[in-house]
C-alpha positions in Angstrom: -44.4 184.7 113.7 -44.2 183.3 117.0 -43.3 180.5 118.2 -45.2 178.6 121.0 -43.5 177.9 124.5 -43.1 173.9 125.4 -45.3 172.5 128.1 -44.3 172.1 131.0 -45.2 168.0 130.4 -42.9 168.5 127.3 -40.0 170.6 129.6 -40.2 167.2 132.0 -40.0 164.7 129.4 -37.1 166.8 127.9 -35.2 166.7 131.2 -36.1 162.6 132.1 -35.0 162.3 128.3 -31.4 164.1 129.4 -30.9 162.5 132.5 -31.6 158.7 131.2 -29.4 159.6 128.9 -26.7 160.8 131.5 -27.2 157.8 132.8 -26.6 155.8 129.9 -23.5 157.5 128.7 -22.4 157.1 132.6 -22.9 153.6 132.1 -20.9 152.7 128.8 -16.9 153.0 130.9 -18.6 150.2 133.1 -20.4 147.9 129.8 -17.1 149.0 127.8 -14.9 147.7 130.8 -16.8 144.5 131.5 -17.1 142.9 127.7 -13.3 143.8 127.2 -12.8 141.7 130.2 -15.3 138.9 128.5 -12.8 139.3 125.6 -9.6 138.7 126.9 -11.5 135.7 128.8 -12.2 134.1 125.3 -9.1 135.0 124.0 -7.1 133.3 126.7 -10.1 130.1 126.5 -9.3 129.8 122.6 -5.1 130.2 123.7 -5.0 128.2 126.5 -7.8 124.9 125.2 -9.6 125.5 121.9 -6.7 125.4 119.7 -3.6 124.4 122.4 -1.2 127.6 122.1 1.0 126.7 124.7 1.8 123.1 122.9 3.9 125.6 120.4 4.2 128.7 122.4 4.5 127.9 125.8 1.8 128.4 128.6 3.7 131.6 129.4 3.8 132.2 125.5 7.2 132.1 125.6 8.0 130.1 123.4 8.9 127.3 126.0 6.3 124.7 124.2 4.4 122.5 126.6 5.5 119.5 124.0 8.6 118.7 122.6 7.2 117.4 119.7 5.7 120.6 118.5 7.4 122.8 116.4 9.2 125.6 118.9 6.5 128.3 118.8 7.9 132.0 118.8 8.7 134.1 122.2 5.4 136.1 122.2 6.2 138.3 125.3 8.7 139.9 123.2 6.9 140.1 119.5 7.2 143.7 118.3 3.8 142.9 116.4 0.5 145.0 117.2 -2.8 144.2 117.5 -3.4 144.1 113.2 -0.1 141.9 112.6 -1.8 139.2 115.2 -4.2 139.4 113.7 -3.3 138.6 110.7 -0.9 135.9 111.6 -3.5 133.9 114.0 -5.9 134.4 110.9 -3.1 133.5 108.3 -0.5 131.7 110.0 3.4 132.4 108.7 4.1 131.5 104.8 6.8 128.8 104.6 6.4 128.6 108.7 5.0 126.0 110.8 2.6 128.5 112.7 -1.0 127.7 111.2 -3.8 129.7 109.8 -7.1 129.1 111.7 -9.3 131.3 109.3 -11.3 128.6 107.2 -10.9 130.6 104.0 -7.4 131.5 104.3 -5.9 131.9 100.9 -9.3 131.2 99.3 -9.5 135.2 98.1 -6.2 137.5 99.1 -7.7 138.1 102.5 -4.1 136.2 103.9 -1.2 139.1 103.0 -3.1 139.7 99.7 -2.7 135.6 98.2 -4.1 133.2 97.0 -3.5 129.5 97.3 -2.0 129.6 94.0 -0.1 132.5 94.7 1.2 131.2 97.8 2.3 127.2 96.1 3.9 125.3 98.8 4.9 128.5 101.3 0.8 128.2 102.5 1.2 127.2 106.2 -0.6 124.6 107.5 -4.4 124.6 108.5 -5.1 125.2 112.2 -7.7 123.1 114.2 -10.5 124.2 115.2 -11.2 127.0 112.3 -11.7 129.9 114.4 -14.2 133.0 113.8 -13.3 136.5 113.0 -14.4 137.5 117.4 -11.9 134.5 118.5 -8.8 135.5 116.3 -9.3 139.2 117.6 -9.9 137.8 121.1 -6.9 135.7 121.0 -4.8 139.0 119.9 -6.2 140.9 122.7 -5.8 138.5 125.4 -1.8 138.2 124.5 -1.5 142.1 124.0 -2.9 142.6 127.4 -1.5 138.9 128.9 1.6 138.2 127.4 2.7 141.2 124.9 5.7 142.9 126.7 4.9 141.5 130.3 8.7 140.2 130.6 9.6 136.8 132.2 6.6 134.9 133.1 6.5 135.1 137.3 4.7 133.1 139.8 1.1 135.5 139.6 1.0 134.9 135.9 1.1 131.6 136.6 -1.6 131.6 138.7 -4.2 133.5 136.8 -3.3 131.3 133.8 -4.0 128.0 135.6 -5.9 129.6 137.8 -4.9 127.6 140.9 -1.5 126.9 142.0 0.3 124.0 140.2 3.6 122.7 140.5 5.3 124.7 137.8 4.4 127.8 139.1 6.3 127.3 142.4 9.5 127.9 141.3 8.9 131.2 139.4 9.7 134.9 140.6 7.0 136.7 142.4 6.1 140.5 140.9 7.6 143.5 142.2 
């Protein structure tokens, strides 16, 4: 049996079918590139005001807190943790630590390091305010992996982009080589 040759309507439609769709797939680098950059936006909105980051960690996330009074956050430019271990710890906080968990229903199930509140007893860190969602945690741990993670001593350009105007503290810094 033979089969029929397409139309030539059904040949067009087959090739504007292929080329939207070469234009779509063209497209996704450019939609891929542009919501990561929304991402590390939040992230570093949720860092720098939504739940004050720098008050522990430093603006620089250093570890050089912002206030004295807060506990002495940990040096995040040179934290050895990736992208899942961030996670976890922005989500969970540190057992026994003073960094806090910002997941609402941390230690409600063993989501946190696999405890529960009664597993945990009096090692459950304290809660973090604002509760964050699942997409701010992960932005958070992008925007210091691509911000902070590994970038060496904060220098004057750093500055700048996190304040985004210049301000007195970033003066005296090092410019980038």
């Amino acid at each position: 049996m033979e089969h029929p040759s397409p139309s030539t309507a059904e040949n067009c439609t087959r090739r504007k079918r292929a080329s939207l769709l070469a234009v779509a797939l063209g497209a996704l680098p450019w939609f891929a590139a542009a919501a990561w950059a929304q991402n590390i936006d939040l992230g570093k909105q949720v860092y720098q005001t939504k739940v004050g980051c720098p008050e522990c960690h430093g603006w620089a996330g250093d570890g050089a807190q912002e206030d004295p009074r807060a506990p002495r956050g940990a040096n995040l430019r040179a934290t050895m943790l990736d992208r899942a271990a961030l996670i976890m710890v922005i989500k969970c906080g540190i057992p026994g630590a003073s960094m806090p968990y910002f997941d609402g229903r941390a230690y409600t199930d063993d989501r946190c390091y696999g405890m529960t509140e009664a597993q945990i007893g009096n090692s459950k860190p304290p809660p973090g305010t604002p509760v964050l969602i699942q997409r701010e945690i992960e932005a958070v741990a992008d925007y210091l992996l691509a911000k902070v993670v590994g970038k060496g001593d904060p220098n004057y350009e750093q500055c700048l982009e996190f304040f985004g105007s210049p301000v007195e503290r970033c003066r005296s810094l090092p410019r980038a080589r």
